[in-house]
C-alpha positions, 0 to 999 in steps of 0.5 A: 697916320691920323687917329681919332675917337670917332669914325667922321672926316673934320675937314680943314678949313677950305677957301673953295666953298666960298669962293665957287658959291662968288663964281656962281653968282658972277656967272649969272650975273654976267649972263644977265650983262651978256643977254642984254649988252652982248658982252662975252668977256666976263661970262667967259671969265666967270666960267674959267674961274668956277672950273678953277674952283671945281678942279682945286675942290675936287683936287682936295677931295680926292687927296682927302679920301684916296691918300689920306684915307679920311673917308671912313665908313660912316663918311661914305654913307654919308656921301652916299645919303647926300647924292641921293637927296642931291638927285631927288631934289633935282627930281622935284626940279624935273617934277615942276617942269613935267608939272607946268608942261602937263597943265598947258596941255591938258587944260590950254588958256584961251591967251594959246586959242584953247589949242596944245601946241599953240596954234602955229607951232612947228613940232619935231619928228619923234622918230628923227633925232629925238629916237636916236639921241633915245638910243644913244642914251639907253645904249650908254646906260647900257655901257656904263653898267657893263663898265660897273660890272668890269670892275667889279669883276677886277677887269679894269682895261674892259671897265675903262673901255666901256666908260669911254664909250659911255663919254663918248655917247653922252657927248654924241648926245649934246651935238645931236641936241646942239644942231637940234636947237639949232634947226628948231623951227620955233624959239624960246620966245614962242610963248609958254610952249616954246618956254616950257620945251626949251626949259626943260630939254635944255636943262636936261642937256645941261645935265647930261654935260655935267654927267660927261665930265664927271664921267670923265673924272672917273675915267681919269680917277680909273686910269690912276687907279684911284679904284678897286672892286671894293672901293668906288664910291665916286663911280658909283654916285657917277652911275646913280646920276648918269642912270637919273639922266637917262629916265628923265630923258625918257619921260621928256621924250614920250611927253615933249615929243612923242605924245605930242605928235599922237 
């Protein structure tokens, strides 16, 4: 057992920082190569190494803290202050994107006719698949509390099932969204619109696949019995991040889809 004067984790040297912050750079990098000269491999190749780096980063970080019991504490409330500054940074990300939405809208260039939407833009029905990907959110936020309370309560059978369908919804959620763009009748290209719409539904997706698999780490973490009713911080910083997800989707549809078509 290790002891210490002091309550905090001094962790060893890692080559996984580094190394995922070069796999990072590479698959933007190749994203750039793959936009222009249509070549796939290396985006594909980048990719399979961040989630190399990802599953050996994690690997450490779960030994460190379920097996060696480095996280005191004074560690987890440190944790806990680093997913909350994470989640309020990307709040402002989201900010940035209601804001530029909300200026085009409210005071349209006359490059756009004066009008919002532009002229000639095609918009989605709001009661069709926005509504229903709306409730699938809600009704997965639904279940992952039903999920936290399971295992609060030591109902770990019940506490893994629901986390299940919570996965499950969430990735109902990205092919609804999937075959959405793929029948959207206006692009990217379409001006500040079509930029405005596809950048900010779009990172949203992006963050409800990022929540999926961490969900679904958890879901792994639950049935290895990584958890008990007292000790679950992972879980928890899962359903503060998937519970962030599910508001900013609220605020994307009553603005990118409701209110556009009122």
């Amino acid at each position: 057992m290790n002891k210490s004067n002091h309550p905090f984790h001094m962790v060893t040297n890692s080559p996984w920082p580094i190394l995922t912050s070069m796999s990072i750079f590479s698959n933007f990098s190749s994203m750039i190569i793959m936009f222009n000269f249509k070549n796939y491999y290396l985006n594909i190749l980048s990719i399979l190494l961040l989630i190399a780096c990802m599953f050996m980063w994690w690997k450490d970080i779960i030994r460190e803290s379920t097996f060696q019991g480095m996280h005191t504490m004074m560690v987890k409330k440190g944790i806990r202050m680093g997913m909350i500054s994470f989640i309020i940074s990307e709040l402002f990300f989201f900010f940035s994107i209601f804001w530029t939405f909300f200026h085009f809208s409210i005071m349209p260039s006359i490059h756009i006719g004066l009008k919002w939407p532009p002229k000639g833009i095609i918009l989605f029905n709001p009661y069709d698949i926005p509504l229903l990907n709306t409730i699938i959110l809600l009704s997965s936020g639904f279940f992952l509390t039903w999920s936290h309370h399971s295992l609060l309560n030591k109902n770990f059978s019940q506490s893994i099932l629901s986390l299940i369908l919570t996965i499950m919804l969430g990735m109902y959620f990205s092919c609804l969204q999937m075959y959405e763009y793929y029948n959207a009748p206006f692009t990217i290209n379409d001006g500040s619109f079509g930029s405005i719409f596809f950048l900010g539904t779009g990172f949203h997706g992006i963050h409800v696949i990022i929540g999926s698999i961490f969900l679904i780490i958890m879901m792994m973490r639950m049935n290895f019995n990584h958890f008990s009713n007292y000790s679950h911080l992972g879980f928890e910083c899962s359903i503060w991040y998937w519970h962030f997800v599910d508001v900013i989707w609220l605020l994307l549809y009553i603005s990118f889809y409701w209110w556009l078509n009122n």
